[in-house]
VEXBANU-32287 format. One record per residue (C-alpha): chain; x, y, z. Coordinates in Angstrom, 1 decimal. Example, Ala and Ser with C-alpha at 12.3 -4.5 7.8 and 13.67 -1.06 7.14 Angstrom:
2
R,mol,px,py,pz
R,A,12.3,-4.5,7.8
R,A,13.7,-1.1,7.1
//
This chain:
186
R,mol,px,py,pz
R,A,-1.7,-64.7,40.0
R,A,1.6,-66.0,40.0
R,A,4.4,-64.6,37.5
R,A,7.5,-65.9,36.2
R,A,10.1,-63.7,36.0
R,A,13.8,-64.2,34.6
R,A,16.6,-61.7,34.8
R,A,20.0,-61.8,32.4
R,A,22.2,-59.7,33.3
R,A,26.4,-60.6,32.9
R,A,28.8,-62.6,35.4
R,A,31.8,-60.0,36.6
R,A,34.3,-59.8,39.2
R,A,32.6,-58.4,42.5
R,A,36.1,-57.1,43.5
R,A,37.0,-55.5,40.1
R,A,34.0,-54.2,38.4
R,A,32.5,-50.9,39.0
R,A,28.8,-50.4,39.9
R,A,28.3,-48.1,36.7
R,A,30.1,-51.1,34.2
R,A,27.9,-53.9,35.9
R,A,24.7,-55.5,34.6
R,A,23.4,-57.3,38.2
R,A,20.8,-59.8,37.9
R,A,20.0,-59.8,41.5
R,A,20.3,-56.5,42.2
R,A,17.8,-55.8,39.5
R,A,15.5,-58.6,40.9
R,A,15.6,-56.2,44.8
R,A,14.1,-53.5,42.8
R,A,11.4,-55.1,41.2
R,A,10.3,-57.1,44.3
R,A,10.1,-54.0,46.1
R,A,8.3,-52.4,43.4
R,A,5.8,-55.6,43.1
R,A,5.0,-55.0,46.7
R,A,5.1,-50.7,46.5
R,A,2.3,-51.1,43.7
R,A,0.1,-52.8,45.4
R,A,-0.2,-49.5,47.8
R,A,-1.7,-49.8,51.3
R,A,-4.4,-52.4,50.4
R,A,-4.2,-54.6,53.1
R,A,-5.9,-57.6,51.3
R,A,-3.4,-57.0,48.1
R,A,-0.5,-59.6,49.4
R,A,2.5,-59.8,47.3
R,A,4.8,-62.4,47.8
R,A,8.2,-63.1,46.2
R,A,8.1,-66.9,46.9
R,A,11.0,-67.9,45.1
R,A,14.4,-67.0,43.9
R,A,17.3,-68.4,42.3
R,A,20.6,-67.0,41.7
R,A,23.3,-68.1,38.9
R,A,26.2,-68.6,39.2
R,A,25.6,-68.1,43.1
R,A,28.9,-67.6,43.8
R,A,30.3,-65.4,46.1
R,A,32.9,-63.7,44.5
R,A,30.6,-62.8,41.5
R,A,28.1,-60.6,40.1
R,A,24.9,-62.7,39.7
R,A,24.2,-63.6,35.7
R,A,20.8,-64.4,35.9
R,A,18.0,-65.1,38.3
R,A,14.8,-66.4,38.1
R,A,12.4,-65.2,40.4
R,A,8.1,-66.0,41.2
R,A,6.3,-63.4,42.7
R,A,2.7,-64.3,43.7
R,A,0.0,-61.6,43.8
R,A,-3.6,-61.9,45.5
R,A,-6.2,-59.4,45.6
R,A,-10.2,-60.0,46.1
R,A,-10.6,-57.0,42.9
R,A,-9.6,-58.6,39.8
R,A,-9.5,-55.2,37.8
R,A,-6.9,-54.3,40.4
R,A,-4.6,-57.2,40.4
R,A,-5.0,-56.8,36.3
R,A,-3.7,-52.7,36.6
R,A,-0.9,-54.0,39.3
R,A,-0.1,-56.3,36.5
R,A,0.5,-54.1,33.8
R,A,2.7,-51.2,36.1
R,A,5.1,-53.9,36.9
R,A,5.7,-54.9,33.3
R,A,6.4,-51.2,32.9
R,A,8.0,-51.1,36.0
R,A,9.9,-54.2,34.8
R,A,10.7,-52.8,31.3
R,A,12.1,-49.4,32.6
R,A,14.0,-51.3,35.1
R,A,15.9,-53.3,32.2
R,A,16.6,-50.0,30.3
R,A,18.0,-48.6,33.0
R,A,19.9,-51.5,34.6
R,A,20.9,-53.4,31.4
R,A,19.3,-56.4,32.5
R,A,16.7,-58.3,30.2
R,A,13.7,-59.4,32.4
R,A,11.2,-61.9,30.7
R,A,7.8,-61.5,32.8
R,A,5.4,-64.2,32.6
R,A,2.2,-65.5,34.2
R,A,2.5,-68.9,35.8
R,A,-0.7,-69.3,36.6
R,A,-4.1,-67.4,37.6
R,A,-6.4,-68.4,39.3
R,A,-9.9,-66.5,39.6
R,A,-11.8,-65.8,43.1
R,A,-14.4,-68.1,44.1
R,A,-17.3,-67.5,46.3
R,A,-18.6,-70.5,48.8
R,A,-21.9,-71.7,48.5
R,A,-24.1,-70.4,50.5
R,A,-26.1,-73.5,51.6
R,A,-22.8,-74.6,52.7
R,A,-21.9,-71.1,54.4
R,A,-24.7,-71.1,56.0
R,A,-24.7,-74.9,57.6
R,A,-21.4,-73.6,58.9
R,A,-23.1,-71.2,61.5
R,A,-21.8,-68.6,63.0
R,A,-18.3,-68.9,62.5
R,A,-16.0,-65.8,62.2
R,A,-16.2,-64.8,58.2
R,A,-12.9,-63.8,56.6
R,A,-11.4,-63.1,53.2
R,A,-9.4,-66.3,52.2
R,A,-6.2,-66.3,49.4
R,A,-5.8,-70.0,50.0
R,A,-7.1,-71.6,46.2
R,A,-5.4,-75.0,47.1
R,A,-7.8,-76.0,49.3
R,A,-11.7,-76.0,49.0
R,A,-11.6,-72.9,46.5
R,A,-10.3,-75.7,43.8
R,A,-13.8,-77.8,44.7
R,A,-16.1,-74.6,44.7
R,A,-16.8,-74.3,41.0
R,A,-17.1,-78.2,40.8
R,A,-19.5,-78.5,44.0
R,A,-20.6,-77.7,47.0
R,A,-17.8,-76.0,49.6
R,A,-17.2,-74.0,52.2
R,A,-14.0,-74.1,54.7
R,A,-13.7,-73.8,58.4
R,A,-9.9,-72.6,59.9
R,A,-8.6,-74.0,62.7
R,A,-7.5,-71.1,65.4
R,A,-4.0,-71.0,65.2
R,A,-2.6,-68.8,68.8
R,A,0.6,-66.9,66.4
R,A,-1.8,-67.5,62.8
R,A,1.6,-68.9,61.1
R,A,0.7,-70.9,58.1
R,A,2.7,-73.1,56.2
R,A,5.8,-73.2,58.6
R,A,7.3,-75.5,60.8
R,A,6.0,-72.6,63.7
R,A,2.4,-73.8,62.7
R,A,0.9,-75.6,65.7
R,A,-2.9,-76.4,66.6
R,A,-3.7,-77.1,69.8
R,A,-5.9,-80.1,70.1
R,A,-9.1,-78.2,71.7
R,A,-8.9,-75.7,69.4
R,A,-9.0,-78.7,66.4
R,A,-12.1,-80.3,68.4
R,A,-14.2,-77.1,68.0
R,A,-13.5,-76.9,64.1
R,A,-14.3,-80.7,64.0
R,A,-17.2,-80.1,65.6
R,A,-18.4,-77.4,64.0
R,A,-17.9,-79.6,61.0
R,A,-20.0,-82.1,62.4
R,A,-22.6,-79.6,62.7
R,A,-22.4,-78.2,59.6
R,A,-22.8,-81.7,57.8
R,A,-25.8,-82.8,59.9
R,A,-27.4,-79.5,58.9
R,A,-26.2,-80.5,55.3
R,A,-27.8,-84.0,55.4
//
């Protein structure tokens, strides 16, 4: 699930206004990504991840105005990513009664859990099963056809980074095991 979330709060001196007179977009925005990632508890396959954030006026001198803010929540338990849900729009609405800040909440997108097909799970052999988050890749085909995925090792498993690096032997055992997997298939 990925939410939307804008926060209005009011521009204001830094130097001249006092804490209790000022309605601080980004400071509201801390709170609530630490309380997105405090409500998903000690699940360790419930990621939360504030992906993106901008900040108006973005000035130094000033008390942010507004932000905007996307916060991206995976879990394999959809009645628990819909509970975390609803506590951070309460979280969220007692955080704007509190700080003065209006926060908008609003799902992006969502995206529901596939499973790979077996046939296709099982051509892939005995491969190292794992819990995958990753919907851009052959979890968009699942429902459509056939699919399974195979991950390349990875020594420091960085993703999506400019760290990220493959080493080629490691590539030529997923390639092959691809290989395999589509003989079995054919």
């Amino acid at each position: 699930m990925r939410l939307a979330l804008t926060f209005a709060g009011r521009a204001d001196h830094a130097g001249t206004t006092r804490r209790a007179e000022r309605r601080d977009a980004l400071a509201a925005t801390a709170r609530l990504i630490i309380a997105a990632d405090e409500l998903a508890g000690g699940d360790p396959d419930f990621l939360v991840t504030a992906a993106r954030l901008l900040v108006e006026p973005n000035a130094f001198t000033t008390v942010p105005s507004g932000t905007r803010l996307w916060i991206d929540g995976r879990t394999p338990d959809p009645e628990r990513l819909a509970l975390w849900h609803a506590e951070l729009r309460t979280a969220a609405a007692e955080l704007a009664d509190r700080t003065g800040v209006r926060i908008e909440l609003a799902t992006a997108s969502k995206s529901d859990g596939v499973s790979f097909d077996g046939a296709v799970i099982e051509a892939i052999g005995d491969l190292p099963r794992l819990v995958c988050f990753a919907g851009h890749d052959a979890g968009i085909l699942a429902p459509r056809r056939p699919a399974g995925m195979v991950f390349v090792r990875n020594a420091t498993g960085v993703s999506h980074s400019p760290d990220e690096h493959v080493e080629l032997d490691d590539a030529a055992v997923a390639t092959e095991a691809l290989r395999a997997a589509l003989a079995r298939l054919a």
